[in-house]
C-alpha positions as CSV (number, residue, x, y, z in Angstrom):
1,X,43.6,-23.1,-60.9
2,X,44.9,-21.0,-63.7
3,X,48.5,-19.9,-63.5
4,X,48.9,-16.0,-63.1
5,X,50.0,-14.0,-66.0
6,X,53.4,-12.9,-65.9
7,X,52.4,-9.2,-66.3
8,X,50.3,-9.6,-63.8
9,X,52.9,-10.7,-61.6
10,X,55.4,-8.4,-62.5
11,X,52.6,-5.8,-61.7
12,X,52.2,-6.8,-58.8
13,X,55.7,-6.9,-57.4
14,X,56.3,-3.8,-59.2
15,X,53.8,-2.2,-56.9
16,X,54.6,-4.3,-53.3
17,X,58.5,-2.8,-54.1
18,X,57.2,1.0,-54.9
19,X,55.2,1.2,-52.3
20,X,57.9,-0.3,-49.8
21,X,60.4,1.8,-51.2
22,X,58.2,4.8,-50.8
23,X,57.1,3.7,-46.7
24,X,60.6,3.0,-46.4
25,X,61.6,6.4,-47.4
26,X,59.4,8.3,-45.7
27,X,61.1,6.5,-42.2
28,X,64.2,7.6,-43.3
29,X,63.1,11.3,-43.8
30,X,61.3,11.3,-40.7
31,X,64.0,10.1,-38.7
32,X,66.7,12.2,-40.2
33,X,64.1,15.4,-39.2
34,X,64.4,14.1,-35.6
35,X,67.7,13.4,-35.4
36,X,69.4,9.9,-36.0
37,X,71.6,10.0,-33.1
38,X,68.8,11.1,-30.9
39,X,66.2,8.4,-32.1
40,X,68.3,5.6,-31.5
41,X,69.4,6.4,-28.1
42,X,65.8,7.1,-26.7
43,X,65.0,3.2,-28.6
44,X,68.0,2.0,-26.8
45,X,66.4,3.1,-23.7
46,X,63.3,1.5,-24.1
47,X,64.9,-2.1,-25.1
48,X,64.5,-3.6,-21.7
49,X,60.6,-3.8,-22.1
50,X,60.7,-5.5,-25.4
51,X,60.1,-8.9,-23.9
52,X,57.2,-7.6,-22.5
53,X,55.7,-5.8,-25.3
54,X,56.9,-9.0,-27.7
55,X,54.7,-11.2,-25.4
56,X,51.5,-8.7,-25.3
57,X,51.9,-9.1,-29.0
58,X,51.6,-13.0,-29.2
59,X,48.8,-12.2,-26.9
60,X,47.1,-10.5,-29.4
61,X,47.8,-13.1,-31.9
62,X,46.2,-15.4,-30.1
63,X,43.0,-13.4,-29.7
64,X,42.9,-13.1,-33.5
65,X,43.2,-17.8,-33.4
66,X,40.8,-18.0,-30.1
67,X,37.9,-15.7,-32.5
68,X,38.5,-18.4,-35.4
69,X,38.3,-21.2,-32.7
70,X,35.0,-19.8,-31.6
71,X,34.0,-19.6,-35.4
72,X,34.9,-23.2,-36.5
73,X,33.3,-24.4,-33.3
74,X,29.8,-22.2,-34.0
75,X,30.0,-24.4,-37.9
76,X,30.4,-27.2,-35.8
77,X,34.2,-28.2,-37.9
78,X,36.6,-29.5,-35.6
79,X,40.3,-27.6,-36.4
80,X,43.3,-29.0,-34.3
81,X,44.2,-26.0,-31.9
82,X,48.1,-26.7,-33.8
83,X,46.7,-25.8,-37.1
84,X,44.7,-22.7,-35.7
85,X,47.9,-21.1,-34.5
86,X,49.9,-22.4,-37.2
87,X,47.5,-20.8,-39.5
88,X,47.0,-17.3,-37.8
89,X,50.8,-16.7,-37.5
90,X,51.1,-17.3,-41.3
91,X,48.4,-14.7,-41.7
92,X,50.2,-12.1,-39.5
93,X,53.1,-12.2,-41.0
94,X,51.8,-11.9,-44.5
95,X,49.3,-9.3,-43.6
96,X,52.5,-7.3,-42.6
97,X,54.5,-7.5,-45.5
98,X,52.0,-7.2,-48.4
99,X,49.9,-4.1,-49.4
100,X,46.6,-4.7,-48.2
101,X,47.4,-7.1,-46.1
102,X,44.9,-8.2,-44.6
103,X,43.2,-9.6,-48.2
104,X,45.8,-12.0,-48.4
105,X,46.5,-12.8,-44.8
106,X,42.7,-14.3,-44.5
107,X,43.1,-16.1,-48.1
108,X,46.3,-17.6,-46.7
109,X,44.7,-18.9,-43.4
110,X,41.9,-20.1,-45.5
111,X,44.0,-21.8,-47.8
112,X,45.9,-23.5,-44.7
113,X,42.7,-24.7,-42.9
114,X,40.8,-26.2,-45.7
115,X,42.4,-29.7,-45.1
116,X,40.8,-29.2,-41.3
117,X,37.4,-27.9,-42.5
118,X,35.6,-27.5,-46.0
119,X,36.7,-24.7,-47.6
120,X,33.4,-22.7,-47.9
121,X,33.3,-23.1,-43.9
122,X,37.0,-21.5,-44.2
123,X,35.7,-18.6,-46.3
124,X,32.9,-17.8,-44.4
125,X,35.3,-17.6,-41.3
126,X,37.6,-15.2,-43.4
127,X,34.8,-12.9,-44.6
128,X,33.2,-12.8,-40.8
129,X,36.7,-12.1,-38.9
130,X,37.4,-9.8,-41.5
131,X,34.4,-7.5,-40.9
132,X,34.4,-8.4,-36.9
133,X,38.2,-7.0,-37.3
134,X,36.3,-3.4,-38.5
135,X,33.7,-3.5,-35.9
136,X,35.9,-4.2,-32.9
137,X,38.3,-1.4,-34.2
138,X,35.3,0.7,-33.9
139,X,34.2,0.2,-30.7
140,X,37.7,0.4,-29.2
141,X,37.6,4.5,-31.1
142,X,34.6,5.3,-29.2
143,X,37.0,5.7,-25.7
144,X,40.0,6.9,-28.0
145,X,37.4,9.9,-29.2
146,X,36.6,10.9,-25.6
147,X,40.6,11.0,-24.7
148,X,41.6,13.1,-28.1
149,X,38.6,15.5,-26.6
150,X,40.5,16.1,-23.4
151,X,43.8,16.1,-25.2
152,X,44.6,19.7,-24.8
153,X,41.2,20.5,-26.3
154,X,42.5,18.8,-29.9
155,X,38.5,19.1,-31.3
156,X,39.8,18.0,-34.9
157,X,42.0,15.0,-34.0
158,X,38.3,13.6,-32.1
159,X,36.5,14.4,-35.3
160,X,38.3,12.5,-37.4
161,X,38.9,9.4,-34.9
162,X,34.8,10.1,-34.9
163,X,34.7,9.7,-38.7
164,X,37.3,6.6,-38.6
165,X,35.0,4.9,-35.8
166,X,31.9,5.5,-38.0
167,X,33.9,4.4,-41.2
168,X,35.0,1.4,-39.7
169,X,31.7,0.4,-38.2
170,X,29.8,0.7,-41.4
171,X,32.5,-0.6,-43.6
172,X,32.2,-4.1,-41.2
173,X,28.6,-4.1,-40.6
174,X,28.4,-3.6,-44.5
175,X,30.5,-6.8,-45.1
176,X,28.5,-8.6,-43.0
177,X,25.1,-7.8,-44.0
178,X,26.3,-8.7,-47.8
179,X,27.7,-12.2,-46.7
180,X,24.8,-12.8,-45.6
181,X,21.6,-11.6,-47.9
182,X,23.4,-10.5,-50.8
183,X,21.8,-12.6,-53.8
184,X,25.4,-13.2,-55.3
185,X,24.8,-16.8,-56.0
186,X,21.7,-16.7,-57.8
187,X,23.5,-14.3,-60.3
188,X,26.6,-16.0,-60.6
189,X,24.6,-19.6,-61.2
190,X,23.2,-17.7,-64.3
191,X,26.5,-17.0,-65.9
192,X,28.7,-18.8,-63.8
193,X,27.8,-21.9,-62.6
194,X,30.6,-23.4,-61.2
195,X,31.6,-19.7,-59.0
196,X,27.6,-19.8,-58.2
197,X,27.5,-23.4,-56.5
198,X,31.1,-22.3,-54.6
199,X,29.2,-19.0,-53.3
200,X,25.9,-21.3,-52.6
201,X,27.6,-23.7,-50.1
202,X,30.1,-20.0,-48.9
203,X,26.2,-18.9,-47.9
204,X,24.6,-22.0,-46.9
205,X,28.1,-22.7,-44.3
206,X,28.0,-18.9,-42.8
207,X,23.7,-19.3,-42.1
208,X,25.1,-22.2,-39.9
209,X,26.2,-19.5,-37.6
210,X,23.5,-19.9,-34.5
211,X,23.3,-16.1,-34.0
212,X,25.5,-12.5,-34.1
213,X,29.3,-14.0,-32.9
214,X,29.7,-12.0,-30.3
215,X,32.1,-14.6,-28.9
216,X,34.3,-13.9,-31.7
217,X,34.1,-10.2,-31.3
218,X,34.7,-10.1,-27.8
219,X,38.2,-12.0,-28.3
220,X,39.2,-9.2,-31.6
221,X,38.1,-6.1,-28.8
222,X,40.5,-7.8,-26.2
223,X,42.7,-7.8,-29.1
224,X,42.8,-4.0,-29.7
225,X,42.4,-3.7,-25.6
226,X,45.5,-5.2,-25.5
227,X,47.2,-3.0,-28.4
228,X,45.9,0.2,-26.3
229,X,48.4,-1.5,-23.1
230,X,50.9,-2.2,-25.6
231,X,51.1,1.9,-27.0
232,X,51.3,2.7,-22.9
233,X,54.2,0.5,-22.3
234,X,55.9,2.1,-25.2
235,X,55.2,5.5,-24.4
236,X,56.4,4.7,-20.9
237,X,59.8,3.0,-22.2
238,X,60.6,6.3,-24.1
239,X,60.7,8.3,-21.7
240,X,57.2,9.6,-21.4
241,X,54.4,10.3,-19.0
242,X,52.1,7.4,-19.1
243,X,48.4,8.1,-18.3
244,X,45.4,5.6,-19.8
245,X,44.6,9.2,-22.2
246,X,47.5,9.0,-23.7
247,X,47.7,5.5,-24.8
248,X,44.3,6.3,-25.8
249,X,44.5,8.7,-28.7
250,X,47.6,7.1,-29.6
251,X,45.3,4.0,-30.6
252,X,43.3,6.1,-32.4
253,X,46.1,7.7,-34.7
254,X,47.6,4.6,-35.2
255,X,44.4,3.0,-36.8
256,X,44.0,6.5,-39.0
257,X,47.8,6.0,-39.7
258,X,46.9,2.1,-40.5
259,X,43.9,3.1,-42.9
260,X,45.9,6.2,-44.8
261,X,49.3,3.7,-45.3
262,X,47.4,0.4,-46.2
263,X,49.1,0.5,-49.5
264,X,52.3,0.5,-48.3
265,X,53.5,-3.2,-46.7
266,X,53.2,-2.4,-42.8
267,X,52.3,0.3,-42.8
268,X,56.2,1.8,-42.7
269,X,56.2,5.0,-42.9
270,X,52.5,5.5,-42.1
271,X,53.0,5.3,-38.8
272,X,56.2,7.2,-38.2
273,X,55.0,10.2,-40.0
274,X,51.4,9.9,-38.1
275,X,53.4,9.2,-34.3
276,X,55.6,12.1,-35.3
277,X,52.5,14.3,-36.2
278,X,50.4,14.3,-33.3
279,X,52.7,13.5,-30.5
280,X,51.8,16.7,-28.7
281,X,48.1,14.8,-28.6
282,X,49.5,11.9,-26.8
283,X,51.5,13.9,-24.7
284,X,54.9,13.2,-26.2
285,X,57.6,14.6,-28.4
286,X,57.7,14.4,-32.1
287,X,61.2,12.0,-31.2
288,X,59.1,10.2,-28.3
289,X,56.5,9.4,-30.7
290,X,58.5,8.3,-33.7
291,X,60.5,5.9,-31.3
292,X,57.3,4.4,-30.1
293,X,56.2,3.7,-34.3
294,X,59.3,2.4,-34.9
295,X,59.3,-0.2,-31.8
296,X,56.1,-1.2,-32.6
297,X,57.3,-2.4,-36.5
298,X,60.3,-3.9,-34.6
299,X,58.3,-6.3,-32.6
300,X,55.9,-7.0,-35.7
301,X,58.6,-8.0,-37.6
302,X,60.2,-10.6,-35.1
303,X,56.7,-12.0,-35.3
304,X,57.0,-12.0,-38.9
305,X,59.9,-14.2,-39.1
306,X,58.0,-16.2,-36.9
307,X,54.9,-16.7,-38.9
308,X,57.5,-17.3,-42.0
309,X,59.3,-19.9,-39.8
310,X,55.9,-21.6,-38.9
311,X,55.2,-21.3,-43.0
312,X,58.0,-23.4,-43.4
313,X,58.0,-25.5,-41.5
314,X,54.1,-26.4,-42.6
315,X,55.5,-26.9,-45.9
316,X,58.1,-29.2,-45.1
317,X,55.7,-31.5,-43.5
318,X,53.5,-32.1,-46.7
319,X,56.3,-32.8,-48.8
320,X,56.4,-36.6,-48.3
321,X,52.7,-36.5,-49.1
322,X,52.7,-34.6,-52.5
323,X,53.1,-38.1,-54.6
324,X,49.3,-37.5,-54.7
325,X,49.3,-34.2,-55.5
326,X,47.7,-35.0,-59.5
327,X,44.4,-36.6,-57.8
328,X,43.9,-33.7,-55.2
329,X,41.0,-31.5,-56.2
330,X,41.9,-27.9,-57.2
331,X,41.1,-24.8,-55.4
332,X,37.7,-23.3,-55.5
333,X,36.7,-20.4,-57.4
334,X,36.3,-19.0,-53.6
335,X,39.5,-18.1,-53.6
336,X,39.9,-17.2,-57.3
337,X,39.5,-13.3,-58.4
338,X,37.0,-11.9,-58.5
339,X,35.6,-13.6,-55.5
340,X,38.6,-13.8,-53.3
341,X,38.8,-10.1,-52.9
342,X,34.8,-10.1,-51.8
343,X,34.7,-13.2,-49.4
344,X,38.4,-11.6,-47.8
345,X,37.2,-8.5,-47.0
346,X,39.1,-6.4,-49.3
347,X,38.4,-2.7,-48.7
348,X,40.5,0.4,-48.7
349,X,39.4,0.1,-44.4
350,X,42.0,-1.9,-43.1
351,X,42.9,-1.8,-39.5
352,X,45.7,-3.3,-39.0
């Protein structure tokens, strides 16, 4: 594979530290408006259910490895339940530190299970979860719309969850239907050959699905099920009154706050500023509901150094094998630009 220009590169960081900067600021400024003092002691407070909320979080990363599972299994490619989780940590933690995260996090897991499975079988996994990840976030708004209609009568905060559920749904059932009957590989064979065979076996390995995955898509709505209990206990540790409602809309801002701040790694700052905003919709203070945001990037980010731990590790297992690193095929175009972004799922609709 072709070495990345250095402009490019610098480019690139360039615009992962801007946009940090920038997400990072904006939690500064948010907290300083509430009050440092204040902010830290209602956290403190809700410390004791971190373990809890930690552990509800590796349950939702293994949702996220269980829908892959049921993936591999449906193209009939054995993957070692070890390299699955392996895999889907790595993913996490890169989805959460890079803009648009979620691009690369499926290119990485890709990338990690293509010595398990052929890499078009890999692909086709990343390009389904990715537009099963939309759906599922839009069926989990359709509840959040009815709560945000009871919230205190809040008719424009259940529009525009209304018009995030129907973005999200077409934006997934979009990708889909162009993984699947889009003629990309015909076209590419004429100009491209060798991208046009790579996208001809991508095609020929996602027909081997038996049907819809529905399998796969229960496990990503159990995922967000379980970010919905997540929010409650949150809510609950700060101090709040916890009611099913509540936990409810504050799904649904956190997935418009997710979608308006995928540029920025994380989401920082996102988050804060939309918790802070529509508190009074879940029932909660601006402080209450900044606390909550930032407790939920706190237990992300002791995942992260997880996933970077497990990335390590990887790594230093193949070293002793790299003496045959010049006979190993190179990557295929699949994960080369232009195609990586298209069989990832890139798209401004992340829900993250």
């Amino acid at each position: 594979m072709r070495s990345e220009p250095k402009s490019e590169r610098w480019r690139r960081w360039l615009w992962i530290a801007g946009s940090f900067t920038l997400g990072l600021g904006a939690v500064i400024w948010v907290v300083r408006q509430a009050g440092v003092d204040a902010t830290l002691a209602v956290i403190a407070r809700a410390l004791p259910f971190l373990p809890c909320v930690v552990l509800l979080e590796a349950c939702r990363i293994g949702t996220e490895a269980l829908a892959a599972r049921d993936l591999f299994a449906s193209l009939k490619a054995s993957v070692p339940v070890g390299a699955l989780v392996r895999a889907q940590l790595v993913g996490y933690s890169i989805g959460n530190v890079l803009p648009v995260g979620r691009m690369a996090a499926e290119a990485s897991k890709a990338g990690i299970l293509k010595s398990h499975a052929t890499l078009p079988k890999t692909a086709a996994v990343a390009a389904v979860v990715q537009a099963l990840h939309l759906i599922a976030s839009a069926i989990i708004l359709l509840p959040c719309v009815v709560a945000a209609r009871s919230a205190q009568g809040s008719v424009a905060l259940s529009f525009v969850i209304l018009g995030q559920c129907a973005l999200l749904a077409a934006s997934g059932s979009t990708l889909l239907l162009l993984a699947y009957f889009a003629p990309l590989g015909s076209l590419a064979f004429v100009r491209f050959p060798k991208i046009g065979a790579a996208l001809e076996q991508f095609r020929s390995a996602l027909r081997q699905l038996p049907g819809f995955p529905a399998s796969a898509l229960g496990w990503l709505v159990l995922n967000r099920t379980l970010q919905v209990v997540l929010i409650g206990i949150l809510l609950h540790a700060v101090g709040s009154r916890w009611s099913l409602s509540s936990a409810l809309v504050a799904q649904g801002v956190l997935l418009i706050g997710a979608t308006a701040g995928d540029f920025v790694p994380g989401q920082i700052g996102a988050l804060e500023g939309a918790f802070t905003v529509f508190a009074w919709a879940m029932g909660t203070t601006p402080r209450n509901g900044l606390a909550v945001a930032l407790l939920i990037h706190l237990v992300q980010s002791l995942w992260v150094l997880g996933g970077f731990l497990a990335l390590g590790v990887g790594r230093a297992r193949t070293i002793p094998s790299r003496k045959s690193a010049d006979v190993m095929p190179g990557p295929s175009p699949l994960l080369q630009p232009p195609f990586a972004a298209r069989l990832d799922g890139r798209s401004a609709f992340k829900a993250s």
